[in-house]
C-alpha positions as CSV (number, residue, x, y, z in Angstrom):
1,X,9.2,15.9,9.8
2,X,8.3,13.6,6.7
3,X,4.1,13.4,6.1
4,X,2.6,10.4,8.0
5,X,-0.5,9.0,6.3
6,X,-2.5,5.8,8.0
7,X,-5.5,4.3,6.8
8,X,-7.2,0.9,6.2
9,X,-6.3,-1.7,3.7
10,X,-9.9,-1.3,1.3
11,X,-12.8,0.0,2.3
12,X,-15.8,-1.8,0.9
13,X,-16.6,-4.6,3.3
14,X,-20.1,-5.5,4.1
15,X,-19.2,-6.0,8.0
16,X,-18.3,-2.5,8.5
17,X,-21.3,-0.9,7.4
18,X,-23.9,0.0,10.5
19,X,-20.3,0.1,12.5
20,X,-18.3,2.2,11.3
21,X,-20.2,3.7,7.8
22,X,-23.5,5.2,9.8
23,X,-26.8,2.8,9.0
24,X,-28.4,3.8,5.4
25,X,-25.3,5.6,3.9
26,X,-25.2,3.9,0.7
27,X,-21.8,2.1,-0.8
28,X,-20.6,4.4,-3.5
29,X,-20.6,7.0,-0.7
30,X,-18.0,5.1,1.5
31,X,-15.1,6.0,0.2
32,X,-15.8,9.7,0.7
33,X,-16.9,8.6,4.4
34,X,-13.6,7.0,5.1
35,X,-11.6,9.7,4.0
36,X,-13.1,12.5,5.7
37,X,-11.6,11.0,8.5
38,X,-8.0,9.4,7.4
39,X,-5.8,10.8,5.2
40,X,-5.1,7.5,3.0
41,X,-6.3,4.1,1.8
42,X,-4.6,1.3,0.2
43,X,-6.5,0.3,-2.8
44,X,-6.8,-3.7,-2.6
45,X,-8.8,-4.8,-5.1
46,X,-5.8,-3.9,-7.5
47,X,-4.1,-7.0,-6.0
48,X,-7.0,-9.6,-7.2
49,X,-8.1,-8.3,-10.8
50,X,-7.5,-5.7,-13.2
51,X,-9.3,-2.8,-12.4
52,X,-10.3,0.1,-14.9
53,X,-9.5,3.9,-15.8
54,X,-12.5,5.1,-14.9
55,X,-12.6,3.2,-11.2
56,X,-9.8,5.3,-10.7
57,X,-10.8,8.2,-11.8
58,X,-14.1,8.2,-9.6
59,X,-11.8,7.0,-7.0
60,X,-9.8,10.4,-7.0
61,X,-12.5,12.3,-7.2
62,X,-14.3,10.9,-4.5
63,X,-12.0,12.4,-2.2
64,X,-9.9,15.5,-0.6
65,X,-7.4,17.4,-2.2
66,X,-4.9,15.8,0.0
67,X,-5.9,12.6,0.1
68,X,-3.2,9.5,-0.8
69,X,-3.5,6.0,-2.4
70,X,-1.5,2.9,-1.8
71,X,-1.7,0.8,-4.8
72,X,-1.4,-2.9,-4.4
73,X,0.5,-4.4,-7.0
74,X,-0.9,-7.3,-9.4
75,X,-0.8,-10.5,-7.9
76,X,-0.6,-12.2,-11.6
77,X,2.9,-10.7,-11.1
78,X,4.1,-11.8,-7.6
79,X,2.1,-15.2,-7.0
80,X,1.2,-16.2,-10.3
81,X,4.1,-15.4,-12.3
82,X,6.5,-15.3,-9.3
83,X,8.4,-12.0,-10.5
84,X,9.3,-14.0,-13.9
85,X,8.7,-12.6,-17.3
86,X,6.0,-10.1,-16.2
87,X,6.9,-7.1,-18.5
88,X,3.2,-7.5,-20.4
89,X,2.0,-7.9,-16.8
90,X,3.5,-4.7,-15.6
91,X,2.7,-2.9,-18.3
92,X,-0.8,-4.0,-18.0
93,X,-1.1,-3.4,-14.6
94,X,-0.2,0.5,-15.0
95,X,-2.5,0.8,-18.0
96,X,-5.1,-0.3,-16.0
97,X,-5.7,3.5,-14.7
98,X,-3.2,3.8,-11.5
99,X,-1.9,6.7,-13.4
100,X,-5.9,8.0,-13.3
101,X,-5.0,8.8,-9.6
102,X,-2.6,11.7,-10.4
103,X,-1.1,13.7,-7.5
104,X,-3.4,11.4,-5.0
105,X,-1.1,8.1,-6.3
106,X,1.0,7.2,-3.0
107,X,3.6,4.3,-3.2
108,X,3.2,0.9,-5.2
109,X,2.9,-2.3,-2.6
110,X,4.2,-5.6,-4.1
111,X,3.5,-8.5,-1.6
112,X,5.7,-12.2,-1.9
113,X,3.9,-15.2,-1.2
114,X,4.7,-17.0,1.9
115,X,6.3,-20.1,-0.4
116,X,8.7,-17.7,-2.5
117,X,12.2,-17.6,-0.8
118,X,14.5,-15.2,-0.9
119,X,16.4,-15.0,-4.4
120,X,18.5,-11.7,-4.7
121,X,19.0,-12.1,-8.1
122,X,15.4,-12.7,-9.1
123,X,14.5,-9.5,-6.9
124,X,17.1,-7.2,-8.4
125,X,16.1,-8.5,-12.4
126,X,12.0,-7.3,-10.7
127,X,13.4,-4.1,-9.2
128,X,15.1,-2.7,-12.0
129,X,12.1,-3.2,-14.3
130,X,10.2,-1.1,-11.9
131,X,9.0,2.2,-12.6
132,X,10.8,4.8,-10.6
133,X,8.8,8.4,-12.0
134,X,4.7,8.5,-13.4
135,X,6.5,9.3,-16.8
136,X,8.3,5.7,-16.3
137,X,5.2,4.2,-16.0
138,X,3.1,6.0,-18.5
139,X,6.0,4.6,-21.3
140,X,5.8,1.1,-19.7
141,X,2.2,1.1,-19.7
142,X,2.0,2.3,-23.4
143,X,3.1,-1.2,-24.0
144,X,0.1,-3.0,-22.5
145,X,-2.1,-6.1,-24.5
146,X,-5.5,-6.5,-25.5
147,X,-6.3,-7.8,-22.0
148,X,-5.9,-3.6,-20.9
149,X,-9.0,-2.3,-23.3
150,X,-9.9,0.5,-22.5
151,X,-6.4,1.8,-21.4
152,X,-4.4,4.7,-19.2
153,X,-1.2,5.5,-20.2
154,X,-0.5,8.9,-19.6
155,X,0.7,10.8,-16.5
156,X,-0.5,14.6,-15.2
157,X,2.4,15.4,-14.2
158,X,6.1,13.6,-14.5
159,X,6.6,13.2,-10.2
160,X,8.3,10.3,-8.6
161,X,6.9,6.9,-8.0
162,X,7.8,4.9,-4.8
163,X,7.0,0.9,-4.3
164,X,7.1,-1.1,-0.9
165,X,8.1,-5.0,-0.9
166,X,6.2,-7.3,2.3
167,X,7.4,-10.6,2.0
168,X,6.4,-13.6,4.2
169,X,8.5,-16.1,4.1
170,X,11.4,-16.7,6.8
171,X,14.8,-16.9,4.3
172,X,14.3,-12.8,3.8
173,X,15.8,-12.3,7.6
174,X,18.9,-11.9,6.5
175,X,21.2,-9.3,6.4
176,X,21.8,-9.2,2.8
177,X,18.2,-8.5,1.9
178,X,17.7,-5.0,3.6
179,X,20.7,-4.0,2.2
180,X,19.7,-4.9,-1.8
181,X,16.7,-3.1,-0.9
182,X,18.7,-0.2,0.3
183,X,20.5,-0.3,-3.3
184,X,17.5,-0.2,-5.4
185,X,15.6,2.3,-3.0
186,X,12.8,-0.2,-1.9
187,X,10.7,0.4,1.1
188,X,11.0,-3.0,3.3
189,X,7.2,-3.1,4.6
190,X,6.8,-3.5,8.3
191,X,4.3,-6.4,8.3
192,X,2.9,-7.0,12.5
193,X,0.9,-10.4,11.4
194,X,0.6,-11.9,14.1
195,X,4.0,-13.6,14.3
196,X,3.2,-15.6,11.1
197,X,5.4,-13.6,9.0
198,X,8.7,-12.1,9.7
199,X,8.4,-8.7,11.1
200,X,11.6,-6.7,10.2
201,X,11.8,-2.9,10.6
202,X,14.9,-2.3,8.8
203,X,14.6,1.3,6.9
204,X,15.6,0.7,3.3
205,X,13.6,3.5,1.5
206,X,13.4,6.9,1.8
207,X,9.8,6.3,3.4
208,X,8.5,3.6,5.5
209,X,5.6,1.5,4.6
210,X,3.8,-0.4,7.6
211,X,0.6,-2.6,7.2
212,X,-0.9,-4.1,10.6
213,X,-2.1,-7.6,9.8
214,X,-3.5,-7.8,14.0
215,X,-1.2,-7.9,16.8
216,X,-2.8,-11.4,18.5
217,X,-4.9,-13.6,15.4
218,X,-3.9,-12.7,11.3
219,X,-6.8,-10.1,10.2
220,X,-8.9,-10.3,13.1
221,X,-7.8,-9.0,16.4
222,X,-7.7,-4.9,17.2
223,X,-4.8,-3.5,19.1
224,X,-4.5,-2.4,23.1
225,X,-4.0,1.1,24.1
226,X,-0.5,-0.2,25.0
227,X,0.1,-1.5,21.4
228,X,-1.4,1.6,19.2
229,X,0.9,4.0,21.9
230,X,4.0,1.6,20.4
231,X,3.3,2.0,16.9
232,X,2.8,5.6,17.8
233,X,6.2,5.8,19.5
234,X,7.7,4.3,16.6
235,X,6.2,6.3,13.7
236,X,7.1,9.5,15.4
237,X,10.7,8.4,14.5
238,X,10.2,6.9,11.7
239,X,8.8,10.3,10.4
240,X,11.7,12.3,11.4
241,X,13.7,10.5,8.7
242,X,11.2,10.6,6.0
243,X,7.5,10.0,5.3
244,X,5.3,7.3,6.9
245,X,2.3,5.4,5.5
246,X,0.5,3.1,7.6
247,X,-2.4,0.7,7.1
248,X,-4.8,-1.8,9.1
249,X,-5.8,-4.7,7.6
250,X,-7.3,-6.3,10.8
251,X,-10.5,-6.2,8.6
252,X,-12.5,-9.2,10.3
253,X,-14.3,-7.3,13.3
254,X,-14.4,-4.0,12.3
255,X,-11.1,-3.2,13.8
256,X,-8.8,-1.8,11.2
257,X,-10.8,1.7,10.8
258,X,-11.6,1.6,14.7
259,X,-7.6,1.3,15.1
260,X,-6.6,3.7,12.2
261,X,-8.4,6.2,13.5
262,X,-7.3,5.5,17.1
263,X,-3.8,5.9,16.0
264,X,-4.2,9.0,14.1
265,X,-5.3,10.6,17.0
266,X,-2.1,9.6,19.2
267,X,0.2,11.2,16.3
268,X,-2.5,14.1,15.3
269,X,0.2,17.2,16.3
270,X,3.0,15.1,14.2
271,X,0.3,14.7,11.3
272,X,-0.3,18.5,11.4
273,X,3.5,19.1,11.6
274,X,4.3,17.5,8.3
């Protein structure tokens, strides 16, 4: 049985707090909060900004032992740059502390933009850049600019280093794209947004990485009993192949944590068995 791991996508949103964080608890205490009660988090704000060394570092230390980060991947590389001469980029991205996390760093998530098509060579020139150990990436990120100040670029330990592709546009549903992600070891994420986006659950990876958008309206709505006993259903096999990380980003209504924890509860004994 492969470790299964579901949290939220962030955790700092004003909206949550007198819901789910009790009233008074004050906001550099959250994180601790939330993972007292999940087992992982996807770190967002990595996606919008650079974020620093020492962020990371409080991060990891803010939480258990056992506790796992999702790390989402620069947008300056996958909107902004589309995947295109983003070596500085990358590198800069890793220097930015993700190697601060140490053995708490869970899998990379790079997410397309709905306009960007599916392009099998563009994807393979991104993959094989791509860090595939945290001694990979602590070389890469030696090479980061003046933008990284100050920087990370060493690892702990030398362990691997996974990465997750969600892509949202409707060229990718073809049969040629799980398989290229197959070749270069890519988790396909399993995106449920609300049938916006394509939702393929092709296994590519030796891990699957799902992020729940909200079933019924993008980022808002929470999931039935019916629904969360599906996902349920389906990450009980999914875990018998490999490790499973799962993460709500139905963040509007205080849903995601109220679901994450919902569903952790209908795969407790499978938790407990990896």
């Amino acid at each position: 049985m492969g470790d299964i791991r579901i949290g939220t996508s962030g955790w700092l949103y004003r909206g949550w707090r007198g819901v789910f964080y009790p009233v008074g608890l004050t906001q550099r205490l959250e994180l601790g909060y939330l993972s007292e009660r999940m087992n992982s988090v996807e770190i967002n704000g990595s996606f919008y900004s650079l974020q620093r060394p020492s962020s990371y570092l409080r991060w990891a230390e803010q939480t258990p032992e056992d506790f796992v980060f999702a790390v989402k991947g620069s947008r300056f590389i996958t909107h902004m740059k589309r995947l295109r001469d983003g070596d500085t980029l990358l590198a800069n991205f890793l220097a930015s502390g993700v190697l601060a996390l140490g053995p708490k760093l869970g899998p990379i998530l790079w997410q397309l933009p709905p306009t960007m098509r599916f392009d099998p060579e563009l994807l393979t020139g991104f993959f094989a850049h791509l860090p595939r150990s945290t001694a990979q990436a602590a070389e890469i990120a030696s090479r980061h600019d003046h933008r990284v100040d100050p920087a990370h670029t060493t690892a702990d330990a030398d362990r691997p280093l996974r990465h997750a592709l969600e892509i949202r546009h409707p060229s990718f549903v073809t049969p040629e794209f799980p398989e290229l992600l197959r070749e270069h070891g890519i988790a396909l994420v399993v995106a449920d947004a609300a049938g916006k986006y394509p939702l393929l659950e092709d296994v590519t990876a030796d891990f699957v990485y799902v992020r729940l958008h909200g079933h019924d309206e993008l980022y808002v709505s929470g999931y039935t009993d019916d629904g969360l006993d599906m996902w349920a259903e389906k990450i009980r096999s999914w875990a018998r192949g490999g490790d499973v990380y799962v993460y709500f980003d139905n963040d509007a209504k205080v849903m995601a944590p109220r679901d994450a924890l919902a569903l952790r509860a209908r795969v407790a004994d499978a938790i407990e068995a990896g």
